[in-house]
C-alpha positions in Angstrom: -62.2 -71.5 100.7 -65.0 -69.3 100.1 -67.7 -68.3 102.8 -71.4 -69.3 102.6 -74.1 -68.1 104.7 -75.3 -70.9 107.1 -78.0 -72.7 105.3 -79.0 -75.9 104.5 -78.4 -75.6 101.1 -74.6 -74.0 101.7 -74.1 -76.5 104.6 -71.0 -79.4 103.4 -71.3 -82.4 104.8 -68.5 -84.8 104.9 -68.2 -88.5 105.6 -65.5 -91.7 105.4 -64.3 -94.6 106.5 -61.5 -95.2 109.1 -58.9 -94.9 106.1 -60.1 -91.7 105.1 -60.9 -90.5 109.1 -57.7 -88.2 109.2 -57.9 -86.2 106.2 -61.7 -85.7 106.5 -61.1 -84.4 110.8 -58.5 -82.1 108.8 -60.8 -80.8 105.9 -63.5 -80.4 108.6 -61.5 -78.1 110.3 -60.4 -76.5 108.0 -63.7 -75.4 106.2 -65.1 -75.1 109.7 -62.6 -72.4 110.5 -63.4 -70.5 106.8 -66.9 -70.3 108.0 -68.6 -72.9 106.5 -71.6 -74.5 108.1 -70.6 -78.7 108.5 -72.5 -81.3 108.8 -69.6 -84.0 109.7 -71.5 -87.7 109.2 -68.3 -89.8 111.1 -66.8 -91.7 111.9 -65.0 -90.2 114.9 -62.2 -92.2 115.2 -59.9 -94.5 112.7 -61.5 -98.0 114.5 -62.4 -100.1 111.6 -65.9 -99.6 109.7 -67.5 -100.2 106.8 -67.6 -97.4 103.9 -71.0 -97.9 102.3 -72.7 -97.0 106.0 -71.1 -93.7 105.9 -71.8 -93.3 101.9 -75.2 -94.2 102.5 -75.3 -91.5 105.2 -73.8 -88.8 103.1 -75.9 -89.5 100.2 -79.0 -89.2 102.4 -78.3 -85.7 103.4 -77.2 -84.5 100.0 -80.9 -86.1 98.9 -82.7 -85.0 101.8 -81.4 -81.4 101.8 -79.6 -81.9 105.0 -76.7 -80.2 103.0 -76.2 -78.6 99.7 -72.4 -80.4 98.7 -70.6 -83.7 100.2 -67.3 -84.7 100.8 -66.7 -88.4 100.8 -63.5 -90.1 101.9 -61.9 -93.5 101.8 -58.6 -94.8 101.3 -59.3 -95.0 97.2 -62.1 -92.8 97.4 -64.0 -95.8 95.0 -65.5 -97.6 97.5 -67.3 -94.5 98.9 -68.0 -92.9 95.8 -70.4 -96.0 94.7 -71.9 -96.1 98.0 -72.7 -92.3 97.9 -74.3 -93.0 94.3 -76.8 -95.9 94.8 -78.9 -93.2 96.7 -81.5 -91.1 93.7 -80.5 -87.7 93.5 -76.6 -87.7 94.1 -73.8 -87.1 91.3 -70.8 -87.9 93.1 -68.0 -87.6 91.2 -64.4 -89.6 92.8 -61.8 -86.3 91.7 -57.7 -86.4 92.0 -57.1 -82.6 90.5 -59.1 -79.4 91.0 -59.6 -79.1 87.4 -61.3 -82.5 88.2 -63.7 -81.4 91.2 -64.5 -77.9 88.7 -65.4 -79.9 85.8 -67.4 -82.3 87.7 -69.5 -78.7 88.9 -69.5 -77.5 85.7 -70.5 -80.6 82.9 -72.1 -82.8 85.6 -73.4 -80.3 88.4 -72.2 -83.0 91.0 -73.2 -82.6 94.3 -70.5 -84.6 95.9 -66.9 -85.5 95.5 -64.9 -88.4 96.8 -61.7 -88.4 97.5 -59.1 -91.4 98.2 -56.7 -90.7 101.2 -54.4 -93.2 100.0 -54.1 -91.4 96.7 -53.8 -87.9 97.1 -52.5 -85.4 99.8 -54.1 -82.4 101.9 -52.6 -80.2 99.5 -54.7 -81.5 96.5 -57.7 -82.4 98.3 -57.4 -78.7 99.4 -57.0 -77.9 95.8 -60.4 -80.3 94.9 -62.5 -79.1 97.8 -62.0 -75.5 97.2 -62.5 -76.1 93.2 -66.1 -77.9 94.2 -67.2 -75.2 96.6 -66.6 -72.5 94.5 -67.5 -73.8 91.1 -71.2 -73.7 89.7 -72.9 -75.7 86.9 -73.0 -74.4 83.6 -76.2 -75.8 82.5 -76.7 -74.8 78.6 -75.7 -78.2 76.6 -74.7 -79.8 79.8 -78.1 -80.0 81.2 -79.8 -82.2 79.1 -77.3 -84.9 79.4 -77.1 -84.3 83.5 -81.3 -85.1 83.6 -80.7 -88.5 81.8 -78.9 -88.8 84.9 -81.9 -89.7 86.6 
């Protein structure tokens, strides 16, 4: 995993629900200890919540500038991912591969991934995270059809 200078726009933040709690404390770690600059939106524990607070929350930051890229966990990683997209301005894309979490950088410059901790292990979601982080958008063709986006 790649390190960014501490800015807003290079800060990840990361969110979930209780089912996605212990992989997102692990990827938090992890990217903290890489360098990156963490905004960590909860919960902090695996008590039971509800996943569109913490998708709200995460899409809020992403749209406010809070952070530049957001990480959003739940136990399917669907649940989260709509959440995360009802607020303007955020392309979260649900990924299982890291050719999934590049090609959502580079054909649909999303500014969030979710993943589902029930689906895939820390060795993928190391895979997608680092693919994310360190993948840009292309623009070109794939710009025209992002800004229909909205």
């Amino acid at each position: 995993m790649s390190n960014p200078a501490s800015t807003a726009a290079a800060t990840v933040a990361l969110a979930s629900d209780h089912a996605g709690f212990a992989l997102k404390a692990a990827l938090v770690a992890e990217l903290r200890a890489a360098g990156h600059a963490i905004l960590d939106l909860g919960p902090d524990s695996e008590a039971s919540v509800d996943y569109p607070d913490f998708g709200r929350a995460l899409g809020e930051a992403i749209a406010s500038g809070r952070a530049g890229r957001g990480i959003a966990i739940c136990g399917s990683g669907i649940g989260i991912s709509i959440a995360v997209n009802r607020i303007a301005g955020v392309r979260c894309a649900l990924v299982t591969s890291g050719l999934m979490a590049r090609l959502a950088r580079q054909h649909n410059d999303a500014n969030c991934i979710a993943l589902g901790s029930r689906i895939i292990g820390i060795e993928t979601a190391r895979d997608c995270v680092a693919e994310f982080l360190a993948t840009e958008f292309e623009g070109g063709r794939h710009a025209g059809r992002v800004a229909k986006l909205g």
